[in-house]
N, C-alpha and C positions, 0 to 999 in steps of 0.2 A: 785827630788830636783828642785826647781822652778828658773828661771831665775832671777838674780838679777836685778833691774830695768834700765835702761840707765841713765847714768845723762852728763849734759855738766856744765861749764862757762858761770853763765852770769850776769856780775856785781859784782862779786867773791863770789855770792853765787851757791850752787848748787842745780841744778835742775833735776827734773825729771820727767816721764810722769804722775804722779799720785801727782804732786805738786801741793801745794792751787794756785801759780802765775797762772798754769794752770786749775785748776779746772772751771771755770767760759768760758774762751772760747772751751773747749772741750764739755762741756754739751749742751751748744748752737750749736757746730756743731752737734752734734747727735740730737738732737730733730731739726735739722732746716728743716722749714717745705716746702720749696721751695730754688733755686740754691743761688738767691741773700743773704738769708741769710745765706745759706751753706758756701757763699765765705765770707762773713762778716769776720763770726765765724773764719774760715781757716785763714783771715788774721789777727784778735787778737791774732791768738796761735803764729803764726812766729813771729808777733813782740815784744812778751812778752818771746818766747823760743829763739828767733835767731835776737835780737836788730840790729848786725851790718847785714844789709843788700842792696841789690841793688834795687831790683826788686822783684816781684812774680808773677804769670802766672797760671790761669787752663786753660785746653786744656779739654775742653768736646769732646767725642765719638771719642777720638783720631785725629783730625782734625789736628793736627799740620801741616799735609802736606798742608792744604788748610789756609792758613796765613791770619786770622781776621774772620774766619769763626768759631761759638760757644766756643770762646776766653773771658777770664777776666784777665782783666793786671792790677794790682796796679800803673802803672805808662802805661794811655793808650797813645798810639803813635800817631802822627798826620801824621807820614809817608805816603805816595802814594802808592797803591796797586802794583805796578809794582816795589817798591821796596822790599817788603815783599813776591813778588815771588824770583826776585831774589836773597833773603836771604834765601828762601826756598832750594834752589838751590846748597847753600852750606855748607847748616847745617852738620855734623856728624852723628848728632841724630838718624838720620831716618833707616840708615846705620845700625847705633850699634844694636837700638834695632830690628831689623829685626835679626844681627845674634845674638842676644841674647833672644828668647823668653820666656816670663816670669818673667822676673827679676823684682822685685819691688824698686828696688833703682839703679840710675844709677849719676854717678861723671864724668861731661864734663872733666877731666884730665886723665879718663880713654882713651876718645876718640883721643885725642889732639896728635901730638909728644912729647915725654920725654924731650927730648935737647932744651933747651927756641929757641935758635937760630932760630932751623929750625919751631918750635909754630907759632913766629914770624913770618917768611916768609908766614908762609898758607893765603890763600884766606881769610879760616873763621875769620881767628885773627885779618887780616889785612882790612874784610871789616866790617865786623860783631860785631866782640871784640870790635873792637877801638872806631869805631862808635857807639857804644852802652854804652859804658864803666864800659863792665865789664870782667873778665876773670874768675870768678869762678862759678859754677853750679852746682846744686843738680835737679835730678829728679822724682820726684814718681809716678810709676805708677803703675793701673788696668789693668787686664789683661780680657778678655772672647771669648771661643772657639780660644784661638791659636792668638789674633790680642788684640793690646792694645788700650784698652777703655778710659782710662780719664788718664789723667799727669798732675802734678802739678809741678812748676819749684820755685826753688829758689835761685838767681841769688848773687854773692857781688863783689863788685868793686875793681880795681886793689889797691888801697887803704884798702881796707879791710883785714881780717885772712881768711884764706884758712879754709874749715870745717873740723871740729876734727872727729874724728873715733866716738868719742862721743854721734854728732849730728849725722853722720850715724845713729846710733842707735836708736836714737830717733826719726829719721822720719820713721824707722821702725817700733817703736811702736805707731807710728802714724798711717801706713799702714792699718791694719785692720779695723777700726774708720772710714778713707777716703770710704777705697772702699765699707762698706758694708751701709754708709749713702747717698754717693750717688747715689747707686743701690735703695734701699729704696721712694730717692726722684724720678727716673726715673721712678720706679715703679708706685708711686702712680700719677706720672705727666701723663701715659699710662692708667692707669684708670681713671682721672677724665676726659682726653681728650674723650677716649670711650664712661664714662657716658652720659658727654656733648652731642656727637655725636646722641647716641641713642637714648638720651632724645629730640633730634632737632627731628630727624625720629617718634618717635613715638607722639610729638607733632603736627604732619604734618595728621597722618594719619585720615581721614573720619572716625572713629570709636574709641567707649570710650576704652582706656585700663586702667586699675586698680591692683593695687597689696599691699596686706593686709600682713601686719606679722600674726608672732603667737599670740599677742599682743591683736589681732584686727586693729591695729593703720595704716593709709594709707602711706606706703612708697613712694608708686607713684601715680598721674591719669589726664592725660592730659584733657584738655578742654572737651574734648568730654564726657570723663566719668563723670568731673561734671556735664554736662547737664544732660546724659542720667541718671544717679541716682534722680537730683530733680525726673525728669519723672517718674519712677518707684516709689520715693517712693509718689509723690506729685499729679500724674497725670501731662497732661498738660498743662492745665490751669493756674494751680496754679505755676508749676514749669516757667511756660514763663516770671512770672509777678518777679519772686524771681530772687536773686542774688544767682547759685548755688552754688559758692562756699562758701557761706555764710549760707546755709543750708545745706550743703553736710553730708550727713550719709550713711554708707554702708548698701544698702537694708539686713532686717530683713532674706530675701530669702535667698540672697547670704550667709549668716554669718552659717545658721541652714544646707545649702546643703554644706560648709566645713566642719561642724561639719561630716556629714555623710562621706564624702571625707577624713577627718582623721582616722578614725575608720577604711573606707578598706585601707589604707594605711598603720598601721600600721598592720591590720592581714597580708599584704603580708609582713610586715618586717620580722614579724618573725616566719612567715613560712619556715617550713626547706627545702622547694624540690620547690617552687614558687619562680620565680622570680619578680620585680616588673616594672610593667607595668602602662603607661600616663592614671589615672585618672581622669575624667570628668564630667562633668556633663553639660545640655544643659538646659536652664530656660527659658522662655512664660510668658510674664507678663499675669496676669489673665483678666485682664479688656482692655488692649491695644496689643493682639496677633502680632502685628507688631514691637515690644519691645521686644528682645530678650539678652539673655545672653551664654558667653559659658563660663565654669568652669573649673578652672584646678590647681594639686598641683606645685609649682616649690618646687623641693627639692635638698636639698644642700648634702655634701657628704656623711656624713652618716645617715643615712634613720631612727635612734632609737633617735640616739642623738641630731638633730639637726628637732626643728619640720617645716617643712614646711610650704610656704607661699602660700596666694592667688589667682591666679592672674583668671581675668576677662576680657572678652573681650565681650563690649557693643554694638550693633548696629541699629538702629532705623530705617527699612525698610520704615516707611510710609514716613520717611521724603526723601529718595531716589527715590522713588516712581515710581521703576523701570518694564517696561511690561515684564522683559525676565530677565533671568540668564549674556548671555551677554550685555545688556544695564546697571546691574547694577555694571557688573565689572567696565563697561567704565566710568561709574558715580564715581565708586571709584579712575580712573585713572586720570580723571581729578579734583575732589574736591583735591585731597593727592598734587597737586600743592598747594593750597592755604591755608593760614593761619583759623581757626578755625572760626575768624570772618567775611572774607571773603567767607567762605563757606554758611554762613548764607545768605549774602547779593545774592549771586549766587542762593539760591533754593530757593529764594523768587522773583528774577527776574524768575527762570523757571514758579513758579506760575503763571505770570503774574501781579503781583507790580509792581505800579511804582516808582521813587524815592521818592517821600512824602509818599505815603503809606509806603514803607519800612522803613523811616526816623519813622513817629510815632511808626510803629509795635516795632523796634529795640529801643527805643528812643535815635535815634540819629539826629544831624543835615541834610538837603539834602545836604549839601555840602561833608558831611564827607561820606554820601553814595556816591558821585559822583566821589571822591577821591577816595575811596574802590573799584567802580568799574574798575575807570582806570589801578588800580592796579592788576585789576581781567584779563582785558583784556591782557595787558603788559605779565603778566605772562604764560597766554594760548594762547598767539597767537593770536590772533584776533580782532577785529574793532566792533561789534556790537552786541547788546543786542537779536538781531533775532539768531546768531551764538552761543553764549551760551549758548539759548535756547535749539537750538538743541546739543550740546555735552550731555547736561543730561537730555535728553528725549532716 
């Protein structure tokens, strides 16, 4: 038999979690795509379910104990940090829920004395209460691995109605909503910070990366791998004079050697005694041997259902134009300092260019070569065009 839904007072109509008043800011808090509008949304619901009130407060990652620290307050305080420790100081809160772990709704009159008299006399009432001016409290929290993740407080004034069993309830049926949209948003705030991250990293690095769907369609390919594609499919010439990302197509090679790279991927899926093993494949441009490709599947978790992507890793040896194995790692270690354009300007100085010649080669200004260079130097250490010569020789 299914739980009958909670309802309170409000306006002498009655309400409940699945009420139209509410339908408009609970849809927003679930789809909110970041915290700002999570707390938006969180604050339409309380003041359309719970009008008489003081205050509201999230506490993200549980932080309460560190006072203004990943905090949103409907009414933000101008207070001085040294007062918000020693309000830290005398809270209940931190107390209660330590010896109550888990609980997802906690009532500041749980904490408090019973007897007003002696309420009165506490510290909390007497610096805390009064000075803030309020005396009633609702708490909701998240819980993960044993320690409380995010609280939500909802505060009302000694003028105010003390909260009904009612609204217990209903910030209960609130509870699940809270805590699995704000997991949701942490989630995906942890992956787009990673993407971010790896996308900086592999924008960094002296060599093209690429990665194709089942599609054909380019998910990723940093600087590098549009150069190195005009190249292959253009030559060099032709590819110097173009804008690659304005011509960028994935070489005909690469597209016909995943085809082949799908096919053993799927015989080892469903092979019954094989397991499956990093397939490869290694590419030579035909006409520019110094043009190379390495080939490989990424695959997601299930190996039938979900078809694998491309990925590509490009590298253009003549432009390194390294006499040994380790001269060209060191060539690697120092170009992966500098941004993709300053790489350019760098193995054109090894050449032997000067800034007008590199200024027409690139077409760019010599000022903006001269600026690029400094920028070249600043970053590797160093003072003169003789010394980054030699780091990539």
């Amino acid at each position: 038999m299914s739980k009958p839904a909670a309802k309170i007072q409000v306006n002498d109509r009655s309400l409940q979690i699945n009420d139209p008043l509410l339908h408009r800011p609970l849809v927003d808090l679930e789809t909110a795509p970041n915290v700002t509008a999570f707390w938006s949304a969180l604050r339409a619901f309380l003041q359309a379910a719970f009008p008489d009130q003081h205050s509201a407060t999230l506490f993200l990652d549980a932080k309460e104990k560190v006072p203004g620290a990943l905090t949103l307050h409907s009414q933000p305080s101008q207070r001085a940090a040294e007062w918000w420790r020693a309000r830290a100081k005398l809270t209940p809160t931190h107390a209660y829920l330590n010896d109550h772990p888990g609980i997802k709704l906690y009532n500041l009159a749980d904490m408090m004395p019973a007897e007003p008299a002696r309420r009165k006399r506490s510290d909390f009432y007497r610096h805390v209460l009064k000075a803030e001016g309020f005396d009633k409290l609702l708490g909701l929290t998240t819980w993960e691995k044993g320690e409380r993740k995010n609280i939500m407080v909802l505060r009302r004034a000694f003028t105010q109605p003390a909260f009904t069993r009612s609204e217990f309830n209903l910030l209960l049926d609130l509870h699940p909503i809270f805590d699995r949209t704000l997991r949701r948003i942490e989630k995906q705030e942890e992956e787009r910070v990673c993407r971010s991250t790896l996308q900086q990293f592999i924008n960094l690095l002296p060599q093209g990366v690429l990665l194709v769907n089942a599609k054909r369609e380019v998910v990723f390919a940093n600087p590098e791998a549009f150069d190195a594609c005009a190249m292959w499919n253009l030559g060099p010439e032709a590819a110097h004079r173009m804008n690659s990302r304005a011509v960028f197509a994935v070489p005909a090679a690469f597209l016909e050697a995943y085809e082949t790279l799908l096919g053993e991927h799927y015989a080892q899926a469903l092979a019954p005694t094989t397991g499956l093993s990093q397939l490869r494949r290694s590419l030579v441009h035909p006409e520019q041997p110094s043009l190379q490709a390495d080939l490989s599947l990424v695959t997601l978790d299930d190996p039938l259902l979900t078809r694998p992507y491309l990925f590509a890793q490009l590298i253009n040896r003549a432009v390194l134009n390294a006499p040994s194995a380790g001269a060209e790692q060191r060539q690697f270690t120092v170009l992966a300092k500098l941004t993709p354009r300053e790489r350019e300007v760098a193995l054109l100085v090894r050449d032997g260019l000067g800034n007008e010649e590199i200024a027409t080669r690139l077409h760019k200004s010599v000022g903006t070569i001269k600026n690029q260079l400094q920028s070249i130097f600043a970053k590797l250490g160093i003072t003169s065009r003789a010394k980054l010569i030699s780091l990539l020789r």
